[in-house]
N, CA, C and O of each residue as an XYZ file, in Angstrom:
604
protein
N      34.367    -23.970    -55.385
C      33.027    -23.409    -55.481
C      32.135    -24.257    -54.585
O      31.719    -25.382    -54.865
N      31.834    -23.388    -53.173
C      31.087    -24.342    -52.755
C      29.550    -24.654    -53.167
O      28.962    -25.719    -53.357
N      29.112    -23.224    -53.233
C      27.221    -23.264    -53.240
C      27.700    -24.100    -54.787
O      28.694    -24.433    -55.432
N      26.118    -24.142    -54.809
C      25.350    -24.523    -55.954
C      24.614    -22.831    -56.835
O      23.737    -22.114    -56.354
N      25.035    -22.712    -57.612
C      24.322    -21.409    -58.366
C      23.191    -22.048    -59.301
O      23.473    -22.958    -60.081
N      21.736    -21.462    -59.171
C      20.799    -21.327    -59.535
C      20.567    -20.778    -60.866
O      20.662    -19.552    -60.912
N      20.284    -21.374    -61.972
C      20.154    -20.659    -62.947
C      19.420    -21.065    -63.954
O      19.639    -22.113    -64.562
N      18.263    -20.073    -64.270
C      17.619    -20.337    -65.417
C      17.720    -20.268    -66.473
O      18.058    -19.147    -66.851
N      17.559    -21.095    -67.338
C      17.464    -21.193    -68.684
C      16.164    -21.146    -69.659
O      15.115    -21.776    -69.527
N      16.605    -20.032    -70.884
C      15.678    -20.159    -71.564
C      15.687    -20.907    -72.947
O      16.793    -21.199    -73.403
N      14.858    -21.157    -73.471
C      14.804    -21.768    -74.184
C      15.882    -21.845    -75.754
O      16.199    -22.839    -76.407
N      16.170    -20.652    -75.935
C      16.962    -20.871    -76.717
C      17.947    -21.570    -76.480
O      18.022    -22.511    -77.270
N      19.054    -21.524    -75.456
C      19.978    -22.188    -74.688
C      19.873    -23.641    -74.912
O      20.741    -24.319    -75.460
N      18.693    -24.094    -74.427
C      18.176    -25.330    -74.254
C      18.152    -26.349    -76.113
O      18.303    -27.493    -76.542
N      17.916    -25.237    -76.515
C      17.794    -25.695    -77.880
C      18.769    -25.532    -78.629
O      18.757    -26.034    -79.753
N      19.923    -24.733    -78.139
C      21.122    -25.244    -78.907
C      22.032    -26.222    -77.617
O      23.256    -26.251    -77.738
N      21.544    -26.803    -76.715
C      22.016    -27.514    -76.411
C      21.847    -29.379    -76.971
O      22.521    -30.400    -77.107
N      20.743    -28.963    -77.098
C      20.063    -30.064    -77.849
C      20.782    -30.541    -79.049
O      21.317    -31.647    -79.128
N      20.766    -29.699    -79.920
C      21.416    -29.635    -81.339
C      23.189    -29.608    -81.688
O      23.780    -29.698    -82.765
N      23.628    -29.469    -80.481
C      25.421    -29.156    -80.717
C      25.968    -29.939    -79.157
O      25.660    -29.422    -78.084
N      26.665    -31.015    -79.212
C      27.560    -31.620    -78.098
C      28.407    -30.822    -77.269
O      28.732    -30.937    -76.087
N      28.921    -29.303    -78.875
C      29.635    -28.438    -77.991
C      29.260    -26.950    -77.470
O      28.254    -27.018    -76.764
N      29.600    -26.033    -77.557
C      29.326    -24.896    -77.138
C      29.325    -24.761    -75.509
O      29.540    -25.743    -74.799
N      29.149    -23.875    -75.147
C      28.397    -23.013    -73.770
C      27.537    -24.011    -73.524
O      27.823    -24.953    -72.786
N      26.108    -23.843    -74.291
C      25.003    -24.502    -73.339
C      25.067    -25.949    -72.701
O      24.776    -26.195    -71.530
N      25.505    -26.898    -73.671
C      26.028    -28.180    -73.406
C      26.741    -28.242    -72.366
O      26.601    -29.136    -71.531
N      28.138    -26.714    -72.217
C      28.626    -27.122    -71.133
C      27.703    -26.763    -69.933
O      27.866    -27.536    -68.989
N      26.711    -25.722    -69.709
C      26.218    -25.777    -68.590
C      25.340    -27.319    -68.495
O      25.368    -27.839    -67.380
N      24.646    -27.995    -69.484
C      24.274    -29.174    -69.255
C      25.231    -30.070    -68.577
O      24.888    -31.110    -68.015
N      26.644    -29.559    -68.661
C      27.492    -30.668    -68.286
C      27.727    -30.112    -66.871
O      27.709    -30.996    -66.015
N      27.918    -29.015    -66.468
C      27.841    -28.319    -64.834
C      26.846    -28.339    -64.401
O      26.854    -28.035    -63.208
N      25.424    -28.678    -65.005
C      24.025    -28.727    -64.118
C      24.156    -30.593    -63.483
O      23.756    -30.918    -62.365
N      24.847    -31.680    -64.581
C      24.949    -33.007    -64.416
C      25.448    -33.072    -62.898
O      24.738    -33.530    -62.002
N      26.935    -32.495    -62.662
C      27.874    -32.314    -61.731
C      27.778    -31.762    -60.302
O      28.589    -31.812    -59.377
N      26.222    -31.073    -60.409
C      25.834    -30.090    -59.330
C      26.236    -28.753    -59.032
O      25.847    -28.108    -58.058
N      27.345    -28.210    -60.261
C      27.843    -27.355    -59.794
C      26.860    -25.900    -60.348
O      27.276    -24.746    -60.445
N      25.880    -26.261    -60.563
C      24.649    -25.576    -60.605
C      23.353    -26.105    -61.264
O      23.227    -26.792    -62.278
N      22.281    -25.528    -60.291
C      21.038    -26.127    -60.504
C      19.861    -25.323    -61.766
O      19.082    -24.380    -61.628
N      20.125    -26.040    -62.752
C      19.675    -25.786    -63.902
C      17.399    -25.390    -63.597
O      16.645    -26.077    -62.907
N      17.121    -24.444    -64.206
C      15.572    -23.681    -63.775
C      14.944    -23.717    -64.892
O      15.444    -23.374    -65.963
N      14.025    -24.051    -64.769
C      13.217    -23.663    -66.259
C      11.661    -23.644    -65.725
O      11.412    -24.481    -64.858
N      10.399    -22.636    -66.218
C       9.756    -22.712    -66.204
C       8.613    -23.535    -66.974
O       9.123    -24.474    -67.584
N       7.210    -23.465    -67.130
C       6.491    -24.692    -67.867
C       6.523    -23.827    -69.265
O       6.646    -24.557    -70.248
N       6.458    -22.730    -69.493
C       6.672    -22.426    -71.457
C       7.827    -22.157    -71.667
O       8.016    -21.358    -72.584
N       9.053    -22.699    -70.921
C       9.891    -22.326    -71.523
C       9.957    -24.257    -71.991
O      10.220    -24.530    -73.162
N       9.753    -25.177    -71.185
C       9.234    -26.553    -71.925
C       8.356    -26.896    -72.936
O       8.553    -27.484    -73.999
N       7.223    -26.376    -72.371
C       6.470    -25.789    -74.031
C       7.005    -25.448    -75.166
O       6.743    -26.033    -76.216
N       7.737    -24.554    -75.078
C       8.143    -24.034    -76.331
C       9.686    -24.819    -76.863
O      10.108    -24.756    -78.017
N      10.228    -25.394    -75.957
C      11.219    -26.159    -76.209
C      10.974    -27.524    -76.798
O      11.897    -28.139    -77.332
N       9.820    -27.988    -76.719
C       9.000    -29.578    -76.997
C       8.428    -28.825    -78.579
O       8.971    -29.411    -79.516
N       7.816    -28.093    -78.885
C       7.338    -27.118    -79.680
C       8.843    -26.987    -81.029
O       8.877    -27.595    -82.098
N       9.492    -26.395    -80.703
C      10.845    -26.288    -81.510
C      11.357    -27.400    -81.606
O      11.997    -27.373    -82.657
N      11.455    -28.309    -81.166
C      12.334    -29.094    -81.433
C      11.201    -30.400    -82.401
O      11.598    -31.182    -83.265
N       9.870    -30.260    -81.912
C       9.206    -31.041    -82.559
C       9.058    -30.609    -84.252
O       9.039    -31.369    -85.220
N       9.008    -29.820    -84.233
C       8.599    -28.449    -85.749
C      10.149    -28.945    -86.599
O      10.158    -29.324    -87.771
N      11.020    -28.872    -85.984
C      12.591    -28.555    -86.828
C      13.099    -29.881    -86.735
O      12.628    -30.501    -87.688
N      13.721    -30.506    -86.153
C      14.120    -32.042    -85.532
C      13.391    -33.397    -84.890
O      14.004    -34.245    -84.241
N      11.969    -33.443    -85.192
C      11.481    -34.313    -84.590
C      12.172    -35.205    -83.462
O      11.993    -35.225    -82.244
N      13.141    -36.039    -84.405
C      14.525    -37.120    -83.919
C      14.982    -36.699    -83.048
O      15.608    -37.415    -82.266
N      14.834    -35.374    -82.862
C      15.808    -35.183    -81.294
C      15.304    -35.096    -79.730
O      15.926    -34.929    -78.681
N      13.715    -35.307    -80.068
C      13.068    -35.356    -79.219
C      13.455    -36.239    -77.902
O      13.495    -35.678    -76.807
N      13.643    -37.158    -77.986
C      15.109    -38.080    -77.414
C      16.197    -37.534    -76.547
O      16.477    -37.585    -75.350
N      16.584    -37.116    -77.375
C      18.186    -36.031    -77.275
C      17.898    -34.774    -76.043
O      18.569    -34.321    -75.116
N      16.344    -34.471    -76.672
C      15.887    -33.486    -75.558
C      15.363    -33.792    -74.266
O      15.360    -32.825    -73.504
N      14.870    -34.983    -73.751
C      14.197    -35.584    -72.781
C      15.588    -36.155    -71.780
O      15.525    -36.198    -70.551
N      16.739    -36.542    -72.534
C      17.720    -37.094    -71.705
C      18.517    -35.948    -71.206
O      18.750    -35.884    -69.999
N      19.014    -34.920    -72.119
C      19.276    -33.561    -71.486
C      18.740    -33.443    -70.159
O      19.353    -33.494    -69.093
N      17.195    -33.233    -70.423
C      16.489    -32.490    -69.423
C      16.633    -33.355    -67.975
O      16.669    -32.859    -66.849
N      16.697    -34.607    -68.280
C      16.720    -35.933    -66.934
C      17.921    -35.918    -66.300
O      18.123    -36.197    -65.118
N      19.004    -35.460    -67.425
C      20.220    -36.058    -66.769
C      20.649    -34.739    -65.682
O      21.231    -35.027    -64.636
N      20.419    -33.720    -65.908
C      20.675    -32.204    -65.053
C      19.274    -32.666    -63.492
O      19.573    -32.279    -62.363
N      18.613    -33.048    -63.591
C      17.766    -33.217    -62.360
C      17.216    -31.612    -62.307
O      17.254    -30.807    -61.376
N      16.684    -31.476    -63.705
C      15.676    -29.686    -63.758
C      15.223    -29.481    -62.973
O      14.566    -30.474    -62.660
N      15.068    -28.566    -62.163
C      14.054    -27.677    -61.621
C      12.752    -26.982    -62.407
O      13.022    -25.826    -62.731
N      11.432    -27.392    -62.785
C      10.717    -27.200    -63.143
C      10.011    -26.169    -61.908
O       9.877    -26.706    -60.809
N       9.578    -24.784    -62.037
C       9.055    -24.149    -61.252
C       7.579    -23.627    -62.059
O       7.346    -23.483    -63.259
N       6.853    -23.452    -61.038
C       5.247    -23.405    -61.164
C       4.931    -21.851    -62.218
O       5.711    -20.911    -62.062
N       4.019    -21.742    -63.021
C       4.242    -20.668    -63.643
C       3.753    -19.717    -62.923
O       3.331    -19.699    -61.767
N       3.924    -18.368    -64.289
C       4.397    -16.892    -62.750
C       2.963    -16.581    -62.925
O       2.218    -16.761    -63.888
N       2.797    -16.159    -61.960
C       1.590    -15.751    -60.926
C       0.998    -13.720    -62.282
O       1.846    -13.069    -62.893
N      -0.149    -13.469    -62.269
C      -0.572    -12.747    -62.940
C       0.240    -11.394    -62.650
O       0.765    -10.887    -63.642
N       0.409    -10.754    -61.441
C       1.115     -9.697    -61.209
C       2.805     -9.716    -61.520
O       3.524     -8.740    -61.732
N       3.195    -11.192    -61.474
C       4.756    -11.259    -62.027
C       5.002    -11.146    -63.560
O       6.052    -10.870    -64.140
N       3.576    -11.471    -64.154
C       3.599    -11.408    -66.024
C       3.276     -9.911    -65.567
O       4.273     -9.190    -65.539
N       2.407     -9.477    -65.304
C       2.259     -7.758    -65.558
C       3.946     -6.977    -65.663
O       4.442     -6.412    -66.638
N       4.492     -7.182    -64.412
C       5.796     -6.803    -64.564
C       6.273     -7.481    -64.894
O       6.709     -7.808    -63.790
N       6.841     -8.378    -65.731
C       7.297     -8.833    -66.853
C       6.940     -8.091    -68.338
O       7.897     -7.799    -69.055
N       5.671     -7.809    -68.763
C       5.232     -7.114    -69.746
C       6.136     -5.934    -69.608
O       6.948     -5.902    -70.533
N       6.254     -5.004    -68.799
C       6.409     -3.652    -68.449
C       8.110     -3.606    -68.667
O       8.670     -2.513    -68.745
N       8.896     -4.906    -68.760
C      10.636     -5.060    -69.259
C      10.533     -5.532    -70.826
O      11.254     -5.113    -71.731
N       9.596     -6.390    -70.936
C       9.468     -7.257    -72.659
C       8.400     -7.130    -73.042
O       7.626     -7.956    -72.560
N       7.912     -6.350    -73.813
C       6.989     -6.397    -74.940
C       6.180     -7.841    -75.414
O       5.017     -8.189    -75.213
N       7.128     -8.418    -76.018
C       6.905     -9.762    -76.677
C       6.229    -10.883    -75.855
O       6.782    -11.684    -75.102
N       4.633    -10.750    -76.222
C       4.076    -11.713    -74.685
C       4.866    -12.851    -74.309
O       5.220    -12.976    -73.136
N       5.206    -13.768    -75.266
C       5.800    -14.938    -75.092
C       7.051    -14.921    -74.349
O       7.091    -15.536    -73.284
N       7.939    -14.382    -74.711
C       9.138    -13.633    -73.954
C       8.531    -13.379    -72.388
O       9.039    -14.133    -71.558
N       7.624    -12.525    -71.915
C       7.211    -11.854    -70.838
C       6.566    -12.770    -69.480
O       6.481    -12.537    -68.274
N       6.149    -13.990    -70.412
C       6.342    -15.322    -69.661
C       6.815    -16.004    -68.939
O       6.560    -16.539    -67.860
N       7.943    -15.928    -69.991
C       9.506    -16.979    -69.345
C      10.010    -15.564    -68.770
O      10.617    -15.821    -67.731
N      10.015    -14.409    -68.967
C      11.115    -13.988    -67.775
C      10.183    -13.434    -66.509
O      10.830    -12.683    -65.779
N       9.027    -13.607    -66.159
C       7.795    -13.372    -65.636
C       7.969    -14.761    -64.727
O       7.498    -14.869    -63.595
N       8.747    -15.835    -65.430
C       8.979    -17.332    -64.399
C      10.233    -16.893    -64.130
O      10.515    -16.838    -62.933
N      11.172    -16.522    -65.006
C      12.483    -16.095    -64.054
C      12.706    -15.222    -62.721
O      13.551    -15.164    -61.827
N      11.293    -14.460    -63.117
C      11.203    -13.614    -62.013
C      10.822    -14.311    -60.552
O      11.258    -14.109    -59.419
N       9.771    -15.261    -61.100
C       9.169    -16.435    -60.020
C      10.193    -16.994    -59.413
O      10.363    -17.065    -58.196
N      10.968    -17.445    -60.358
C      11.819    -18.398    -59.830
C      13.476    -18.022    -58.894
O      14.327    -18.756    -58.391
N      13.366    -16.912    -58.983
C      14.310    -15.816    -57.952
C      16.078    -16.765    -58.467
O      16.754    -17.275    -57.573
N      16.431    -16.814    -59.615
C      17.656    -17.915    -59.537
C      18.977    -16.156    -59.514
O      18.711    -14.956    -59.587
N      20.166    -16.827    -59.393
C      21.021    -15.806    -59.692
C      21.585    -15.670    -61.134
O      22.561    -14.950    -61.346
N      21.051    -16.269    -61.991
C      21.379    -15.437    -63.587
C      20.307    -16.307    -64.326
O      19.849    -17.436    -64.149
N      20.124    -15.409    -65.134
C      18.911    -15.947    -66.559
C      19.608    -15.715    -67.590
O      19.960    -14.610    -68.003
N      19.950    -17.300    -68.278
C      20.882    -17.398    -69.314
C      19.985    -17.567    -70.634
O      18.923    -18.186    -70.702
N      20.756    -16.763    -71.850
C      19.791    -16.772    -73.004
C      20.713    -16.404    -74.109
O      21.835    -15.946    -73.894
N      20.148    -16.645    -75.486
C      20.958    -15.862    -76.346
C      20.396    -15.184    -77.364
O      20.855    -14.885    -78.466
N      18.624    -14.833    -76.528
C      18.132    -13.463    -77.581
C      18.670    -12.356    -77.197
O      18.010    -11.753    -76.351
N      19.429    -11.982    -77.452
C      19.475    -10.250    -77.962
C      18.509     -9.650    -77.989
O      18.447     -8.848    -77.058
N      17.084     -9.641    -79.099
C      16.484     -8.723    -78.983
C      15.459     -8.640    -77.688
O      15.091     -7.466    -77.647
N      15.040     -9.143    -76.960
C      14.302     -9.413    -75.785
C      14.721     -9.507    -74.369
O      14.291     -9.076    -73.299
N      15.754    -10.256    -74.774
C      16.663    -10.280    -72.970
C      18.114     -9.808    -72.252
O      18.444     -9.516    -71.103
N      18.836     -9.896    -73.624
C      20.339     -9.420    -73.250
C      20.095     -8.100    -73.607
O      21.077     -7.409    -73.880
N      18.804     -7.527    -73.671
C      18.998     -5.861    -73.858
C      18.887     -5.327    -72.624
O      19.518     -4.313    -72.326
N      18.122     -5.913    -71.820
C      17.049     -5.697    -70.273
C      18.445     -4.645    -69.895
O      19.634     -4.950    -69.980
N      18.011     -3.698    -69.582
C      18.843     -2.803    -68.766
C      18.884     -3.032    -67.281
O      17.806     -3.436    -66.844
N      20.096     -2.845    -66.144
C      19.922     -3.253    -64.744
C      18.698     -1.979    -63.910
O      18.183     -2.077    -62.796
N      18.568     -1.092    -64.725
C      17.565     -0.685    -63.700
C      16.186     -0.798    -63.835
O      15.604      0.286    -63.867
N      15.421     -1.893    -63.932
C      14.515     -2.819    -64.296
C      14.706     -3.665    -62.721
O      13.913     -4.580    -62.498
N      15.311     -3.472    -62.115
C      15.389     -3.740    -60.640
C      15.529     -5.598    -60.924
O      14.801     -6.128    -60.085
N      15.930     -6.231    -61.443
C      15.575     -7.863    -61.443
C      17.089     -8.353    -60.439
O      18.231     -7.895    -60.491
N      16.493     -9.473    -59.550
C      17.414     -9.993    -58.972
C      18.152    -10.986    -59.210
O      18.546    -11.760    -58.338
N      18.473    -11.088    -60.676
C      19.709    -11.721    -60.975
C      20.234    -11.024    -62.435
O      19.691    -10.115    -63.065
N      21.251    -11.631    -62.694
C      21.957    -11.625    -63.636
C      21.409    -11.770    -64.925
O      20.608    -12.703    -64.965
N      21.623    -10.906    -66.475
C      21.198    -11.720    -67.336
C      22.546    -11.967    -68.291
O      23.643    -11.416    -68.200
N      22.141    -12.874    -69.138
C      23.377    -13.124    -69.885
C      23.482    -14.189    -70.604
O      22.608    -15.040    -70.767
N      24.994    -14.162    -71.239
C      24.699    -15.794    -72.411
C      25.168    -16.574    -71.376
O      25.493    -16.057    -70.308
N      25.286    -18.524    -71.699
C      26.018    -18.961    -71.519
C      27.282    -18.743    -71.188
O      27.567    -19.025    -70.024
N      28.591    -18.097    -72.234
C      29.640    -17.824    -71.854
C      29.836    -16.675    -70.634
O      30.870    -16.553    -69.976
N      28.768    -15.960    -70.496
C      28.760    -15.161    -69.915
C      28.881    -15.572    -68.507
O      29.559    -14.985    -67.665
N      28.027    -16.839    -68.280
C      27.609    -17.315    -66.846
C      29.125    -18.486    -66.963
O      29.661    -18.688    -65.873
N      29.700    -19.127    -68.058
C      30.807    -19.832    -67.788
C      32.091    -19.068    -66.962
O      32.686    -19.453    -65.955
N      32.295    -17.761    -67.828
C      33.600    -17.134    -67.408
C      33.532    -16.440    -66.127
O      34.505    -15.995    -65.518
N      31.751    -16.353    -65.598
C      31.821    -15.499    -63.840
C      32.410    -16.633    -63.147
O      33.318    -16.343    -62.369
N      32.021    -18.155    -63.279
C      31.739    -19.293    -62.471
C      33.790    -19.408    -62.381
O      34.516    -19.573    -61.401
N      34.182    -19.205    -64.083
C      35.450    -19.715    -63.571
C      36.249    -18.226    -63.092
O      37.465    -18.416    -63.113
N      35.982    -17.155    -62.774
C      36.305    -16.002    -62.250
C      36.140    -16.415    -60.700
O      37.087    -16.250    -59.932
N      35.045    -16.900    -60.304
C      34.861    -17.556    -58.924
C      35.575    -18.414    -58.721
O      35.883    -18.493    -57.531
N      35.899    -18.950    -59.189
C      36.608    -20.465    -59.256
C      38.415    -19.947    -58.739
O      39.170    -20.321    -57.841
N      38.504    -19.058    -59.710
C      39.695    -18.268    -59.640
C      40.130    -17.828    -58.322
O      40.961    -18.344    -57.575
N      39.399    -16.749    -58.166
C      39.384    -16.027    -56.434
C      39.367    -17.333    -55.478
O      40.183    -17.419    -54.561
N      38.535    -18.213    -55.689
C      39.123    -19.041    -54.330
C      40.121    -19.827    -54.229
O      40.549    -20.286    -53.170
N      40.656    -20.077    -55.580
C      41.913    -20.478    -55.212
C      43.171    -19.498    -54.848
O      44.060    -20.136    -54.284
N      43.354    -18.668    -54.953
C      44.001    -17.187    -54.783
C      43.880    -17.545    -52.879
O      44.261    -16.703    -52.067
């Protein structure tokens, strides 16, 4: 795999990465460490991740700051008023319409998540230029790629 794949994360992700060593998200924490992709997040999807984790786990606040350091995040600028408009017009849920309103900003090739009701519904003709999906979802393309080039 040569490139680097771009990919944003939302907050849920982030927050069960926080909370579990294993799963999916951890492992993309462990492929964002490695370079073998550059981990995205916008400023409320930090918000709301500093927010949750302060409310439920205080203690892990820690846990969450070294995550975020050790991947070398991409923090991108929030989305511009006409990118939330179309954002509204895919998600209802203002808060939701935000973060994928920065995904939109942030042009990565998949937006990884594990709401169901808000993002893994997004249908592809909503025109968005990347991918959406869980974690495992973005693990098994990477090792599908991985696959083909060794072939």
């Amino acid at each position: 795999m040569n490139r680097i794949h771009r990919v944003f994360l939302d907050t849920s992700v982030i927050i069960a990465a926080v909370f579990s060593e294993k799963g999916g998200p951890r492992k993309l924490f462990r492929l964002g460490e490695v370079e073998v992709i550059q981990l995205v997040v916008g400023p409320s999807v930090l918000r709301e991740c500093e927010e949750v984790v302060r409310r439920k786990v205080p203690a892990s606040l820690p846990n969450l700051a070294y995550l975020l350091e050790l991947v070398k995040l991409e923090v991108v600028s929030a989305a511009k008023d006409k990118i939330v408009d179309k954002a509204r017009t895919i998600v209802e849920y203002q808060p939701d319409a935000y973060v994928l309103a920065e995904a939109i900003e942030a042009a990565p090739e998949w937006f990884v998540t594990h709401d169901k009701e808000h993002f893994l519904s997004i249908q592809e003709d909503f025109g968005l230029s990347f991918r959406v999906g869980t974690p495992g979802d973005l693990i098994q393309a990477l090792e599908e790629e991985l696959s083909q080039e060794a072939d």
